[in-house]
N, C-alpha and C positions, 0 to 999 in steps of 0.2 A: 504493500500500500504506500507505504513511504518512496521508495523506489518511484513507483508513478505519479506522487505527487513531485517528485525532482525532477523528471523529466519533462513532467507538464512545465514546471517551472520553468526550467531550461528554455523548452521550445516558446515561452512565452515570450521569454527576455529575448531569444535570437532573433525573432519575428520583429519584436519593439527595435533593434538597432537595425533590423533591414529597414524598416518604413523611415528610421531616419537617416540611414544612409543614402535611400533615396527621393527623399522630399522634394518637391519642387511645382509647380503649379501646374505647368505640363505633364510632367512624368520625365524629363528628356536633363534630367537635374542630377550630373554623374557623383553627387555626392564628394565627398571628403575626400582628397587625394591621400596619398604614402607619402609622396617625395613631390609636393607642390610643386619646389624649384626647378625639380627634373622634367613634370609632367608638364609646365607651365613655363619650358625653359624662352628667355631673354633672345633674340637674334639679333648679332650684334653683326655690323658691316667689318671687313677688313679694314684698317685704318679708320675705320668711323668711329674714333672717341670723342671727334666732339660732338657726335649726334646722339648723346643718352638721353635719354629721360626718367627720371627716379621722381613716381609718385608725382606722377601731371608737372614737375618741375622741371623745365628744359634748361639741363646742366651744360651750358657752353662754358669748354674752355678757355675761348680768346675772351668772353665776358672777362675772365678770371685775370687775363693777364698772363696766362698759359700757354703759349704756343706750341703744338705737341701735336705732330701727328703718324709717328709711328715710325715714317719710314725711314729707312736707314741714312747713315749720312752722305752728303755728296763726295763719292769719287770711293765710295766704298767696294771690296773688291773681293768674291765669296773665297772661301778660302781653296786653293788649289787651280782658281783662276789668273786670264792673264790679267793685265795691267789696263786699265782701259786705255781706250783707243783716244787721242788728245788732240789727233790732226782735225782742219774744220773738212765741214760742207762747199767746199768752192774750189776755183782752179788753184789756187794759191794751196791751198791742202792736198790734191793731190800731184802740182809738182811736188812737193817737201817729200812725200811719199815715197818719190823715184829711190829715195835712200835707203828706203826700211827694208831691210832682209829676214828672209823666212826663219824662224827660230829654231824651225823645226830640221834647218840643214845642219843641224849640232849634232845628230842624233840619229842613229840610223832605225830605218821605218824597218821594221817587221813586215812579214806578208797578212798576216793578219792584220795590220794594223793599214795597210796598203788597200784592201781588202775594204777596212771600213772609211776606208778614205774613196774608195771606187763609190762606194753604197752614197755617201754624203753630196758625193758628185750627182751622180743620177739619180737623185731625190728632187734636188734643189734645182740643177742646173740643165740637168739633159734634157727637160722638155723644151728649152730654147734652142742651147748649143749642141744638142744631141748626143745620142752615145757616142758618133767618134770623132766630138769634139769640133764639127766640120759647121758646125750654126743649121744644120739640118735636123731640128730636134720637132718634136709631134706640129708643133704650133706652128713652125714654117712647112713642113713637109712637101719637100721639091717644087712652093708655091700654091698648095693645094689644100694647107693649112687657113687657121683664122688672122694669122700676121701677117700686115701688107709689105713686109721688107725683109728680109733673114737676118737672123741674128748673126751677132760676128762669129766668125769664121776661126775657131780657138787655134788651128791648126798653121793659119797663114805665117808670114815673115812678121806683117807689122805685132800680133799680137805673143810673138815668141821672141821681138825685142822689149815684150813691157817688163817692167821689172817685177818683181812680189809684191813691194810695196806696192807700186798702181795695181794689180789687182787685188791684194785687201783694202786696199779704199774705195773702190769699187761695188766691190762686195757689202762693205760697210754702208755705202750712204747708196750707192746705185751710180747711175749714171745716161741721162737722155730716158731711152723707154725701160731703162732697166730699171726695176724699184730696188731698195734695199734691202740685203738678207739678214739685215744684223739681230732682227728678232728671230730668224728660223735659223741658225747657225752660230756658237757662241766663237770668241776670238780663236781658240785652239782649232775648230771646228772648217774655220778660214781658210788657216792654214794648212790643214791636211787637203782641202782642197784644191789647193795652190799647189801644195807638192805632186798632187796625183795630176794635176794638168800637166805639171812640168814633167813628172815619168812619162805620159804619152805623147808630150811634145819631142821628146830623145833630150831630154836633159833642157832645154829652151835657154835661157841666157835670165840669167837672175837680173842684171841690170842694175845693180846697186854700182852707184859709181863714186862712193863716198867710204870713208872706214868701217866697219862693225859695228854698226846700229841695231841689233838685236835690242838692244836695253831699251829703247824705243819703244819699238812695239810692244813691249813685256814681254817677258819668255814665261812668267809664269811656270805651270807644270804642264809642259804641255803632252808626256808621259809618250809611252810606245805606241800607244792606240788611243786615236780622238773619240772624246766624250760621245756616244748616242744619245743624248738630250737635244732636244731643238729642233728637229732635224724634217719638220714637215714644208713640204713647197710653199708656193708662195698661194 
């Protein structure tokens, strides 16, 4: 007897905290969270600290005299990357460029790493200048492509006297119809680039006609085999 008046009890009191776990004038009222913070959690932007708001109060920083927004400082450089690149956007930037040498002729390339220097090429570059480097790549295609002009011609005399430097500035900022690859190719990235034209040019002519400017461009690490980060066309 006692027995089932404790159960009755039981089922009474369970019953009393469902109806108030879920109270609400519709029915549609999920009750009492576990982990409010978690179930309720805050969406914060990337670098968007000055946009909180705490309790209908809109917490601006610069109100404060705060200036703060997250990102890192100018000319900052992740670690195991190169230097950044300091030459401008103009002719005056890439004459200076004629100077800068590949860093990566310190070092001798691996086939594997030759290999990922092939891959980064015809990612990025061979739908213009084509797989063998002739500016016959998908988009000019023997004139029958969507580009009213061919691309240049990687293979010719003029472009196997340019130096390294003029093509990572190139590369870097672009040049005429050429846009920039400096977001789909980071600096080390460049430069395996640069190397692997010059293997299929037969060694092409570096064109540095000034001392050992490596330090220039940053040498950075630029390691036996280029970073795979970055690496989507344009």
């Amino acid at each position: 007897m006692l027995m089932k008046k404790l159960l009755i009890a039981a089922g009474s009191l369970a019953l009393g905290f469902g109806f108030t776990g879920c109270d609400g004038a519709e029915g549609n009222d999920p009750g009492s969270s576990y982990a409010p913070d978690m179930y309720y959690s805050r969406a914060v932007e990337t670098y968007g600290y000055n946009n909180i708001t705490e309790h209908g109060i809109y917490d601006h920083l610069a109100q404060k005299g705060i200036h703060y927004n997250g990102l890192p400082v100018p000319g900052t450089v992740a670690r195991g990357d190169m230097n950044s690149y300091y030459l401008t956007k103009d002719s005056t930037g890439l004459a200076s460029a004629q100077g800068l040498r590949n860093p990566l002729d310190t070092i001798s390339a691996s086939p594997k790493g030759m290999k990922e220097a092939e891959r980064l090429y015809l990612v990025n570059c061979g739908i213009c200048h084509g797989q063998n480097l002739d500016g016959n790549g998908p988009l000019w295609n023997n004139g029958n492509g969507p580009y009213p002009a061919a691309p240049r011609n990687l293979m010719d005399a003029y472009s196997k006297a340019l130096s390294d430097g003029q093509y990572f500035h190139v590369i870097t900022f672009g040049i005429r119809t050429m846009g920039s690859y400096a977001s789909q190719l980071r600096p080390d990235q460049r430069w395996w680039v640069i190397k692997y034209i010059r293997e299929k040019q037969g060694g092409g002519a570096a064109g540095a006609n000034s001392a050992d400017t490596t330090s220039a461009a940053g040498t950075g690490n630029a390691g036996a085999v280029p970073s795979t980060q970055s690496s989507q066309t344009n």
